[in-house]
Steps between C-alpha positions, in 0.01 A plus 500: 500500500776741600668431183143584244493818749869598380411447159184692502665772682776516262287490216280790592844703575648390141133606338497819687842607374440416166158682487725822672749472254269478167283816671871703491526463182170569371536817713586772338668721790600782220158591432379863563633849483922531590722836457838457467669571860745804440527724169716428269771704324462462132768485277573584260290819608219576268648741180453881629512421898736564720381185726196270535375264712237183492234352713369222331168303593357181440089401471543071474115374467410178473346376175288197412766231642796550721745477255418845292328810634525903390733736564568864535836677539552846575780758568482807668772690324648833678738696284707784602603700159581903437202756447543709199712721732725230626318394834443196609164365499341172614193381340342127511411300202287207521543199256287136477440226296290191499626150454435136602702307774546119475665254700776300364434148493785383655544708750258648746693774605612641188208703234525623164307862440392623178444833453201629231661870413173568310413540857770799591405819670790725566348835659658846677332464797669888556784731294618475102291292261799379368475065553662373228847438697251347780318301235848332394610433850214358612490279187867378596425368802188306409743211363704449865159412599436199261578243741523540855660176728522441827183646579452492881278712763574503848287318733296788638410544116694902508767479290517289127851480390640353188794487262544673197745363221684263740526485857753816520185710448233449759252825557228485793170640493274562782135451510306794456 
């Protein structure tokens, strides 16, 4: 008897682990609204500025399985450039697109993003009209975004981290 209650015992744990491990990967931790954690300096700087920064965020949603879902990136652009006088002025510029995320097979930490530009919206949100430098940046950095590995968000579900083109780039976002 002791020996069926060992087995049943051990049984239940083994079935409970293996339903906790197949609901962690159907999880999908990333989803939701994440802005990168500091600005960041962009270089080159954007043609007529004198510096610019960029605070990038992330909308993951989930689509009609886990493996695929919409997304929506945008950057919060402030630019410092010269007046017509020679001042320096800041002014914000505000740049999305559309695209699709989808998990690798593979792996379930790593995602491929695709990016529809028939979706882009690049818009002064104050000072010059003048976004065609913007435009071109913000096109740039659509492709470091491609694939993303090593995604990974912390266990109180604050911070989403992941690797861009190898593991010598990792960024962190934090849930907004």
């Amino acid at each position: 008897m002791k020996a069926i209650n060992q087995l049943a015992v051990g049984a239940a744990l083994l079935f409970g682990a293996a339903a906790i491990s197949s609901c962690s990967e159907d999880k999908n931790e990333f989803l939701g609204t994440w802005t990168s954690s500091a600005p960041e300096t962009v270089v080159p700087a954007i043609e007529g500025s004198t510096s610019a920064t960029a605070v990038t965020t992330f909308e993951f949603s989930q689509g009609s399985d886990k493996s695929n879902g919409p997304v929506k990136m945008t950057t919060d652009y402030v630019i410092t450039a010269p007046d017509s006088v020679g001042n320096a002025i800041n002014y914000t510029v505000k740049a999305s697109v559309e695209g699709k995320w989808t998990r690798e097979d593979k792996d379930n930490d790593d995602y491929f993003i695709s990016f529809d530009q028939n979706t882009l919206d690049v818009a002064a949100v104050d000072g010059p009209d003048g976004l065609g430098a913007v435009t071109s940046t913000f096109l740039g950095s659509l492709s470091q975004y491609s694939k993303i590995d090593d995604v990974e968000v912390t266990k109180d579900g604050t911070v989403l981290s992941f690797e861009l083109n190898g593991p010598d780039r990792k960024v962190s976002f934090t849930k907004k």
